[in-house]
N, C-alpha and C positions, 0 to 999 in steps of 0.2 A: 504494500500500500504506500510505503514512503516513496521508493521507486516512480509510483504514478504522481504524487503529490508534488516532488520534486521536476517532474517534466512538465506538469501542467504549470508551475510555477515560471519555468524560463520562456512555456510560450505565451505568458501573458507578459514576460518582462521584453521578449522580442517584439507582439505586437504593438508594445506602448514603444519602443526605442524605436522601432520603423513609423510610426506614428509622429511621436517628436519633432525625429529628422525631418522628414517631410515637409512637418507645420514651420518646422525653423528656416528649413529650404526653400521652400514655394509659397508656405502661406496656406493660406484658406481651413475649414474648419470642418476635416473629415472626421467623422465618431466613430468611427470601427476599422478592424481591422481581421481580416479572417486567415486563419492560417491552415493552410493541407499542405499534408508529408503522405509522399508513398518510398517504396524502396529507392525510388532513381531522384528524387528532390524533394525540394519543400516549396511552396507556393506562398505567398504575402499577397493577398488583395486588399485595395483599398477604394471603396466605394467614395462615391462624392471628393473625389481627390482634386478636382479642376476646379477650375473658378468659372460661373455660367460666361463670361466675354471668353475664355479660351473656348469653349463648348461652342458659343456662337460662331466663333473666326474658323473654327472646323468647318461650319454648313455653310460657309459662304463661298460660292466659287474661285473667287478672286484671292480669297483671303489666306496667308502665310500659313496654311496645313502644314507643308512640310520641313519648315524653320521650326513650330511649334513642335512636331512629331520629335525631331533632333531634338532642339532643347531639351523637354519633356524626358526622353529615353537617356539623356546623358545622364542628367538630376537624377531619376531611379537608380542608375546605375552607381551613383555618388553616395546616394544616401543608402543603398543596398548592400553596398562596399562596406562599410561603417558594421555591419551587423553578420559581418560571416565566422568571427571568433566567437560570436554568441550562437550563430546557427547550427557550426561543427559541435558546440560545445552540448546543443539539444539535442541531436541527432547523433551524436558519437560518429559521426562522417568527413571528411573531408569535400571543401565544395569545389569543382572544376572548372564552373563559371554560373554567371547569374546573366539570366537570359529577361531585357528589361521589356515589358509590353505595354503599351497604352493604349487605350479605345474612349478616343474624343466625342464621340457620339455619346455613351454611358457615361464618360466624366469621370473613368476606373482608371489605376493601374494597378500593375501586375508586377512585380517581381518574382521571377524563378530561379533559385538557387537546384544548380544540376550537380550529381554529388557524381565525383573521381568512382571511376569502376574498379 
């Protein structure tokens, strides 16, 4: 039982530190943070991550999509970085890379930490 208690512990202490980062990095005021582990990595979603004028400049035709896209996937990748001594340290894995995702439509991103085979 300690065992369980102890990992449910560091994934609330990951999703509040990926959390943080984020609000300290970009800003805006996402409340949650959902985390899946399978054998091959762990996943970090975060709902409401965008700020509604980035969500807008996505549906506009004209408008910097893919300067945003960039931006956007660096910062994940920055603030994703920040958290893979806490991520090995959950998982007992080592991580190989973090594969950063974002969907400007939803307002989500994604980080995927891919664990060394």
């Amino acid at each position: 039982m300690e065992q369980k208690t102890v990992k449910t512990g560091l994934a609330e202490e990951i999703k509040q530190a990926i959390l943080d980062a984020w609000q300290e990095g970009h800003g805006g005021t996402p409340k949650q943070v959902h985390l899946m582990q399978n054998d091959d990595g762990l996943a970090l979603l975060i709902p409401e991550a965008l700020y509604q004028a980035e969500i807008e400049l996505s549906r506009n035709p004209a408008g910097g999509t893919r300067v945003l896209t960039e931006y956007l996937r660096t910062l994940v990748s920055t603030v994703s970085g920040q958290l893979v001594p806490q991520i090995e340290k959950f998982s007992g894995q080592k991580v190989a890379e973090i594969v950063p995702l974002i969907d400007l439509r939803a307002g989500w991103i994604i980080s995927i930490f891919r664990y060394k085979n």
